[in-house]
N, C-alpha and C positions, 0 to 999 in steps of 0.2 A: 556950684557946678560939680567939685569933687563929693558932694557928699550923693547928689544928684544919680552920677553916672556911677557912685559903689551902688544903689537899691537896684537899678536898672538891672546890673551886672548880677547881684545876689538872687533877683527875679527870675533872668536870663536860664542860671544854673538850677534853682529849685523846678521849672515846671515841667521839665522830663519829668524827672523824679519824682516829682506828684499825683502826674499821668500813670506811674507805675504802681501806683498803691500801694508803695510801701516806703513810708513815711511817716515821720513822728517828729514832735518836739521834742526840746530838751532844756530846761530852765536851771541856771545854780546859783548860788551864793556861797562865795567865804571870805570869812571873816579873822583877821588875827588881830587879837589885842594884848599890847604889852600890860603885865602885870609887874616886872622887875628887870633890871639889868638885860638877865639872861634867859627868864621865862616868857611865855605868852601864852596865849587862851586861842587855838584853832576852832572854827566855828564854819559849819557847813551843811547846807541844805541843798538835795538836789530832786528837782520835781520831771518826770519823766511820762509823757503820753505817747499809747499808739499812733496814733494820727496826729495830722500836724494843726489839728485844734484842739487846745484843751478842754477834751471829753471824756474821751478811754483813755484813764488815768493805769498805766503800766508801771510805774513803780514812783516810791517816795523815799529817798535816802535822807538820814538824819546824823549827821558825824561830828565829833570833839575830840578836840586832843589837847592835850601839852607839849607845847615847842620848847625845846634847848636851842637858845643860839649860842651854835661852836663859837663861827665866827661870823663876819656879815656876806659870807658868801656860801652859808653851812650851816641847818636846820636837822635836830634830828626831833622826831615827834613820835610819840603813843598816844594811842583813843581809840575810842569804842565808836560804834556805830550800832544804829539798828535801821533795820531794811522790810519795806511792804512790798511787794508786786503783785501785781491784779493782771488777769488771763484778758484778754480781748472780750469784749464784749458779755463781761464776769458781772458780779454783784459787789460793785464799791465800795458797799458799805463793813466788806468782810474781806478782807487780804486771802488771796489762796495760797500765798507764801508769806512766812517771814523769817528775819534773821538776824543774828545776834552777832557781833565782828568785832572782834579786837585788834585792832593793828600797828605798825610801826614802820616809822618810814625816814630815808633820809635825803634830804633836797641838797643840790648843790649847784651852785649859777657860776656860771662865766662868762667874758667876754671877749669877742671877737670880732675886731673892726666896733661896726656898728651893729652886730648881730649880737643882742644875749643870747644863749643857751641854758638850757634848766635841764637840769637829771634829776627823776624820782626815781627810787627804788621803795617799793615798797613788800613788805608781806603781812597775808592776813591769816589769822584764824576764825575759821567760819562756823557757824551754825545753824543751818538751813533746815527749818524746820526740825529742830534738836537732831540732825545727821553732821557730825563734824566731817571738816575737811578745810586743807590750808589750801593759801596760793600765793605766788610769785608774783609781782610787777615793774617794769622798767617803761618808764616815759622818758621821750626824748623830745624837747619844744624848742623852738627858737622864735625869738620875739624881734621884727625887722621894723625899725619906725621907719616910715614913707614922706613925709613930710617935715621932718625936724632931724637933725642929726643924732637926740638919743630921745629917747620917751619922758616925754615932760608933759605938766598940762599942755593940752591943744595939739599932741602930737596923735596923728592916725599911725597905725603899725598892722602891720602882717603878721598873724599868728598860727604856726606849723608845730604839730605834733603828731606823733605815733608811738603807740602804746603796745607792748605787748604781755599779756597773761600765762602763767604755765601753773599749772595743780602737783599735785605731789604723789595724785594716785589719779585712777581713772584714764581721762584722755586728759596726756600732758599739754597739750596747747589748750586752754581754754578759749581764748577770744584775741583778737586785734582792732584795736581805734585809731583810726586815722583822720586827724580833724583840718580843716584848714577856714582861717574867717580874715577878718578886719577886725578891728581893736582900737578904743578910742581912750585915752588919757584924760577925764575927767578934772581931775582934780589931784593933789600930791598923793593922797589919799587911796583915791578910788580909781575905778578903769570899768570899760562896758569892752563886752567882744559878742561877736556875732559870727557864726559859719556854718558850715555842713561839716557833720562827722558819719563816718561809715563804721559801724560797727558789725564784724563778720565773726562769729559763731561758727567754727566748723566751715560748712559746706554754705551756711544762712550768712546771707548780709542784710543788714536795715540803714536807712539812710536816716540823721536828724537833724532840725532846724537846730541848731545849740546856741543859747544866749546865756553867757556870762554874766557877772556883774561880781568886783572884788574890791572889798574894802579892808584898808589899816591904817587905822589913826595912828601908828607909829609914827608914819614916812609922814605926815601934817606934823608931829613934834617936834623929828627931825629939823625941819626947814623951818619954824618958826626960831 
């Protein structure tokens, strides 16, 4: 019944939004695998369409890092990425943009009550179609489980974030993400999340389906 009346409800909220034509997916993966103590292997893929079926494919993010764990509440990581996006209704088989990124970033989790909280800070350096240019990032997320008092398998949770971008030259704001879904506890391992993010550009906003999916076979070695 609860899983029943969250598709209902996720229904509910997509078909405005769909009505308005302006909507897209938004597919990711990551992945962290410990290699030592204090290292790990970040691992990320994120597949992006105009529209909310995958067809006009609008970009393909490819990203890896190296995680230091400070401590188990404090990640700091560097890696590279490279980046395709494709114009609307463009020629897929030829990227109209691409991009070269190196980045750095530091995570930090807390808790409160029953609420985690997560801080990323990140900054990158860009190369968009060989024109450099950096930028700023600060996410703010809090993970609420609904049904279990902390996030275990079997536990559904509510997942709230906002994001905001600033560049170094140019127009200082770049962008703002505001995402809000449902999230399901798989396994010690894994977790699925599902929502709507608004991503606004300036004066543009876009709306997207966003489906998660995050794996680390750490937290499985953990607990065995």
């Amino acid at each position: 019944m609860n899983r029943t009346l969250l598709i209902l409800f996720l229904g509910q909220l997509a078909a405005p939004l769909v009505a308005q034509g302006e909507f897209g997916n938004w597919m990711m993966y990551f992945g962290q695998n410990r290699i030592s103590h204090k290292f790990s292997i970040h691992s990320e893929v994120q597949y992006r369409h105009h529209t909310i079926l995958p067809t006009d494919v609008e970009q393909l993010l490819l990203r890896m890092g190296l995680n230091y764990h400070v401590a188990s509440n404090a990640i700091l990581t560097a890696g590279y990425g490279y980046i395709t996006s494709y114009d609307f209704d463009g020629d897929y088989r030829m990227a109209d943009k691409k991009e070269h990124r190196i980045w750095q970033q530091f995570l930090l989790t807390n808790q409160l009550g029953r609420i985690k909280f997560e801080h990323r800070y990140r900054i990158e350096q860009r190369w968009v179609d060989q024109i450099y240019s950096s930028r700023f990032r600060y996410r703010l997320m809090a993970f609420i489980p609904l049904n279990r008092s902390v996030i275990e398998p079997g536990a559904w949770f509510l997942g709230v974030y906002d994001e905001v971008f600033l560049n170094t030259k140019n127009t200082f704001f770049d962008r703002n993400r505001l995402f809000g879904g449902f999230g399901y506890q798989l396994s010690k391992a894994s977790s699925f999340q599902l929502g709507f993010l608004n991503q606004r550009v300036n004066t543009f906003g876009k709306w997207y389906l966003q489906m998660a999916v995050t794996f680390n076979p750490d937290l499985r070695k953990k607990s065995s």
